[in-house]
C-alpha positions in Angstrom: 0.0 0.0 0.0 1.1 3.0 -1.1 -0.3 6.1 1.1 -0.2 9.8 -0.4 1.9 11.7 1.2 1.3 15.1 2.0 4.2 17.5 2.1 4.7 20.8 4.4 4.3 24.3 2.9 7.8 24.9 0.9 9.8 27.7 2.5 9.7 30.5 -0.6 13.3 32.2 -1.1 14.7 35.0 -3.5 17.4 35.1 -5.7 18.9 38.1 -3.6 19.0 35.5 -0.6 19.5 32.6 -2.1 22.6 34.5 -3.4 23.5 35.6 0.2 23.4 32.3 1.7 25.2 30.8 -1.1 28.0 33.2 -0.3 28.5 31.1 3.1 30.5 28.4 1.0 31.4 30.0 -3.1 33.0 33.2 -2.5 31.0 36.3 -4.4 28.6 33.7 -5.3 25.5 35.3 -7.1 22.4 33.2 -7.9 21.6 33.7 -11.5 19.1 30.3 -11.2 16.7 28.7 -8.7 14.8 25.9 -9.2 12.7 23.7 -6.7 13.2 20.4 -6.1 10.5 18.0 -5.9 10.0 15.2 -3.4 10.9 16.0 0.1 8.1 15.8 2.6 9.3 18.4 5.1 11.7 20.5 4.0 12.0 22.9 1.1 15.3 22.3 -1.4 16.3 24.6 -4.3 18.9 23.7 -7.6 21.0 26.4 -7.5 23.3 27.7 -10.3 25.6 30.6 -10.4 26.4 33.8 -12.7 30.0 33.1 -12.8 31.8 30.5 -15.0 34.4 29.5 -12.6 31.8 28.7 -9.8 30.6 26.0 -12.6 28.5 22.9 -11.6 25.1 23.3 -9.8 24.2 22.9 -6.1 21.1 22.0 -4.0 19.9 24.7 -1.1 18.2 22.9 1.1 15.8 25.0 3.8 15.0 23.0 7.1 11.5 23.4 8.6 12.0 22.7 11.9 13.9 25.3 13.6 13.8 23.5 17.4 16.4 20.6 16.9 19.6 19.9 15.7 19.0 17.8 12.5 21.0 20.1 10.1 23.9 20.0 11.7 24.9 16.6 11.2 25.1 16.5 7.7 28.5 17.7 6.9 30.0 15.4 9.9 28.0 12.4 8.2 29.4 13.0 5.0 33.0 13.2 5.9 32.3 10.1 8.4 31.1 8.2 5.4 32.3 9.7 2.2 34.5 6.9 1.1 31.8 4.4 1.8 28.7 5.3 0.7 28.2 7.6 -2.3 26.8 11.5 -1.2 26.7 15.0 -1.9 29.6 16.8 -0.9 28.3 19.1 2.0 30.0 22.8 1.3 27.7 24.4 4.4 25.1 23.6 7.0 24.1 26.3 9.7 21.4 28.2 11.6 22.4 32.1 11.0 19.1 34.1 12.0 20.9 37.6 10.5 21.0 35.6 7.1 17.9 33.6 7.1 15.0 32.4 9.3 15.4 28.7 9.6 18.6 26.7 9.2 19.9 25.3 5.9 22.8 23.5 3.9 24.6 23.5 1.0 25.6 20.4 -1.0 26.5 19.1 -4.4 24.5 18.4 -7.2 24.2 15.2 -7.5 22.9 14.2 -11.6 20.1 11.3 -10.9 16.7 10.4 -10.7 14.9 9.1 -7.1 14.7 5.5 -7.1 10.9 5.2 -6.7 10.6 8.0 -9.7 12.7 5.3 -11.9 9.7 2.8 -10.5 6.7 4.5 -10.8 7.8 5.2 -14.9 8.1 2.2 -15.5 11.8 1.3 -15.3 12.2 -2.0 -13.3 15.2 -2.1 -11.4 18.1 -4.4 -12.1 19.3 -7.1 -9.3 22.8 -5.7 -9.7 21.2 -2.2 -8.7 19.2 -3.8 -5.7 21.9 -5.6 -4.5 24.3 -2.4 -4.6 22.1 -0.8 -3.0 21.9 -3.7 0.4 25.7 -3.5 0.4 25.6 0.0 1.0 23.5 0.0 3.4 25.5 -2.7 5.3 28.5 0.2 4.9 26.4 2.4 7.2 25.5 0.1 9.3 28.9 -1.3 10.4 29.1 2.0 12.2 28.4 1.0 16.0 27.4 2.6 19.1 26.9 2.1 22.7 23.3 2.8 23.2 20.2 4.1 21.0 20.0 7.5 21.2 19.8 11.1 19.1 23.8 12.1 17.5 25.0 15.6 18.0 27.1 17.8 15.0 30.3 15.7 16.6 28.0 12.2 15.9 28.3 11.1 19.7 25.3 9.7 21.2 23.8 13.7 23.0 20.2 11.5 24.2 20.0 8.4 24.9 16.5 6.9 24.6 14.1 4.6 26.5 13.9 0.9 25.4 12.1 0.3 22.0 9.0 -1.6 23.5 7.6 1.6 25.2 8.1 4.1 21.8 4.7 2.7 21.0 3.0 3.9 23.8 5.2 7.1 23.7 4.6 8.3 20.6 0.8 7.7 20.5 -0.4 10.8 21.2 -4.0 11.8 21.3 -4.2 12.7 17.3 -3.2 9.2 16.6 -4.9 7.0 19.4 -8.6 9.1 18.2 -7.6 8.1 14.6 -6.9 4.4 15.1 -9.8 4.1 17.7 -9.3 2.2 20.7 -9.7 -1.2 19.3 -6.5 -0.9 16.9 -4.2 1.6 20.0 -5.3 -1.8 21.9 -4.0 -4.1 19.5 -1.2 -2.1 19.0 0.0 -2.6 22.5 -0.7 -6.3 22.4 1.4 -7.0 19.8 4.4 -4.9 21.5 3.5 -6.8 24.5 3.7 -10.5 22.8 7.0 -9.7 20.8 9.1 -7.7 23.3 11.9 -10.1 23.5 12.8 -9.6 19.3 12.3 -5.6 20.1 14.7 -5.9 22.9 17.5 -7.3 21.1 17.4 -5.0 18.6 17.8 -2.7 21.6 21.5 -4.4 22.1 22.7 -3.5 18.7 22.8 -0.4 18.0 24.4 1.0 14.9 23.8 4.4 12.6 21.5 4.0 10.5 20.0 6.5 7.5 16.6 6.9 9.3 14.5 7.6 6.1 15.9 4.9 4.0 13.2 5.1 1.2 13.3 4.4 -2.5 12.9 8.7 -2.6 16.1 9.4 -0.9 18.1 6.7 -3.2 19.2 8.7 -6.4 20.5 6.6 -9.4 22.1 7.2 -12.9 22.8 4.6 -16.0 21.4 1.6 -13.7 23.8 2.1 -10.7 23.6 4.4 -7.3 25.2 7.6 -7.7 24.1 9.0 -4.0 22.0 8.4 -0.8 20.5 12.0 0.5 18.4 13.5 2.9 20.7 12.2 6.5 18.6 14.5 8.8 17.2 11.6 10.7 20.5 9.7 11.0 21.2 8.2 14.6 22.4 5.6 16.9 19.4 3.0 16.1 17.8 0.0 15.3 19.6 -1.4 11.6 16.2 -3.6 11.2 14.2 -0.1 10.7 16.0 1.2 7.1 15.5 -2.6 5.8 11.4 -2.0 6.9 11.7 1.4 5.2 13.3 0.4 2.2 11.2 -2.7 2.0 7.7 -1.4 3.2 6.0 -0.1 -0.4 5.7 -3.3 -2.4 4.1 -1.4 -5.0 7.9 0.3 -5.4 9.9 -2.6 -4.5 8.1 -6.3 -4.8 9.6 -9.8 -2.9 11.8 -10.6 -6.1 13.4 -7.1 -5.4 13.6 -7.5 -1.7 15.4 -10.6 -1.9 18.0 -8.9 -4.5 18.3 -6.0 -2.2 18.9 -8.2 1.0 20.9 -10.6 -0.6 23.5 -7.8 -1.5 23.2 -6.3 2.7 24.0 -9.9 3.6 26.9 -10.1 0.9 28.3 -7.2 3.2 27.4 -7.0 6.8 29.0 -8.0 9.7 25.7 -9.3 11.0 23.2 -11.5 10.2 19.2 -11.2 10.4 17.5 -12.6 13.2 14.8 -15.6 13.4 12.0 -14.5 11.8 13.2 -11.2 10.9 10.2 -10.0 8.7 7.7 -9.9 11.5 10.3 -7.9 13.8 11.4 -5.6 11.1 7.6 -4.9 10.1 7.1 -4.2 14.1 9.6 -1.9 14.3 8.5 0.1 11.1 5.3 0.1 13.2 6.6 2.6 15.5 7.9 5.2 11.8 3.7 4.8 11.3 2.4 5.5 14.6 5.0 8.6 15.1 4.0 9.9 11.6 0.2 9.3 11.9 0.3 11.5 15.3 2.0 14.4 13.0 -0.1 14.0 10.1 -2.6 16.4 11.2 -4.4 18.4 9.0 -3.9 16.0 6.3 -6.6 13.7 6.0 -4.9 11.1 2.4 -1.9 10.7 4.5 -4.1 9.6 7.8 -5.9 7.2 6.1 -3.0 5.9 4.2 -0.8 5.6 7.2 -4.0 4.0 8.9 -4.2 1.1 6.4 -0.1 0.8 6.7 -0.5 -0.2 10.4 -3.5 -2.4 9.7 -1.8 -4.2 7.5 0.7 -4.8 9.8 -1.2 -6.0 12.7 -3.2 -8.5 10.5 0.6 -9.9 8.6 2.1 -10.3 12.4 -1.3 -11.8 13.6 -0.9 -14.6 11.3 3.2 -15.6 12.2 2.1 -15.8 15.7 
């Protein structure tokens, strides 16, 4: 199931600003070009291209929504973490300067490719060489390790730690999503944590970094290979399970004979292997993405009911492995 997703307002911009922010990386840069970017839910990102021939090339201005948390300031400490591992725009800036502009933003490379679930949705199949590239660079993230789950600060060190992954459920079903679901599913919900807390606690004793909106959208590919892995905002010290349930949760984008290409290429490169019954845990801990999203989905009644049907689905698929 496939749910519509409906994005934030875009954060609107001028040239004359554009051109200022710009200036915070490319010396005298001057914007003489600014084009949205489709496909990010939340924030608001601009191709940018410059008057002068020697600042040739193009870059992407991306605006953050949310001025109360840090999640712009990780990017250019993720990229030179993982730069010779995992293919991403070069990150030339990323700061929060109110005298220049009123939310934070960043400045990275241009990186020539179409999303991987645009590729999908026209048509184009993709290849199990592409799949499986795809698993082994995820398995290049995840090798990262850390010593509890928690939130990363600009220096990537673990800044919050958080609670054990059984009570997120709970936590993060706020009064939006429980009068959405109704009582019958919030109470199902809680069963099904309940029954499986064991597998959700040992993912609890592994944590690693991990992309934290792993989705055919953020994949970007060129000529049938991956050219770069964007949008890192949501990177932390998590569960590795979770970007495996995001990558793998549309099946109208990727289908089981694409899932098994993609997994058999993570497998062909991790220094882990999947647990017993690893479906019905990874489905339960995408779980949590849906409740979290359907309690900020507000105001947006195709992506409730989308995100509604999502976590259905998931009760009834773990109802029948138990």
């Amino acid at each position: 199931m496939r749910p519509r997703w409906e994005r934030d307002p875009e954060i609107p911009i001028d040239l004359k600003t554009a051109s200022a922010l710009m200036r915070t990386a490319v010396s005298g840069a001057n914007v003489h070009r600014l084009e949205p970017l489709r496909g990010g839910r939340r924030n608001t990102s601009y191709r940018i291209e410059l008057d002068r021939p020697s600042q040739s090339g193009a870059y992407v201005l991306r605006l953050y929504a949310h001025r109360g948390n840090n999640k712009w300031s990780k990017e250019a400490a993720l990229w030179r973490m993982l730069e010779a591992e995992v293919p991403m725009p070069r990150v030339f800036a990323a700061t929060f300067d109110r005298d220049l502009f009123a939310y934070p933003f960043a400045i990275f490379e241009f990186i020539d490719g179409k999303p991987l679930d645009s590729v999908i949705r026209a048509g184009q199949a993709p290849s199990d060489s592409l799949l499986q590239e795809i698993g082994r660079t995820l398995a290049r993230v995840h090798k990262h390790r850390f010593g509890a789950v928690g939130f990363l600060d600009e220096a990537l060190d673990v800044a919050t730690t958080l609670p054990a992954l059984s009570s997120w459920y709970d936590m993060l079903m706020g009064p939006h999503g429980r009068a959405l679901a109704g009582p019958a599913t919030v109470a199902e919900v809680a069963a099904c944590v309940a029954r499986h807390q064991p597998s959700l606690d040992e993912l609890d004793r592994d944590p690693r970094l991990v992309h934290g909106d792993f989705r055919p959208a953020n994949l970007l590919v060129r000529d049938g290979r991956l050219v770069a892995v964007i949008d890192w905002e949501d990177a932390m010290a998590g569960h590795w399970l979770a970007d495996i349930g995001q990558f793998l949760r549309d099946r109208s984008e990727i289908d089981d004979d694409h899932g098994r290409s993609f997994i058999e290429g993570y497998l062909a490169e991790a220094d882990h292997t999947l647990p017993e019954r690893w479906k019905r845990t990874m489905a339960l801990r995408d779980l949590v993405n849906l409740v979290q999203m359907l309690e900020s989905s507000k105001g947006k009644p195709v992506q409730e009911a989308g995100l509604i049907g999502l976590i259905r689905s998931i009760l009834v698929e773990t109802s029948k492995e138990d």
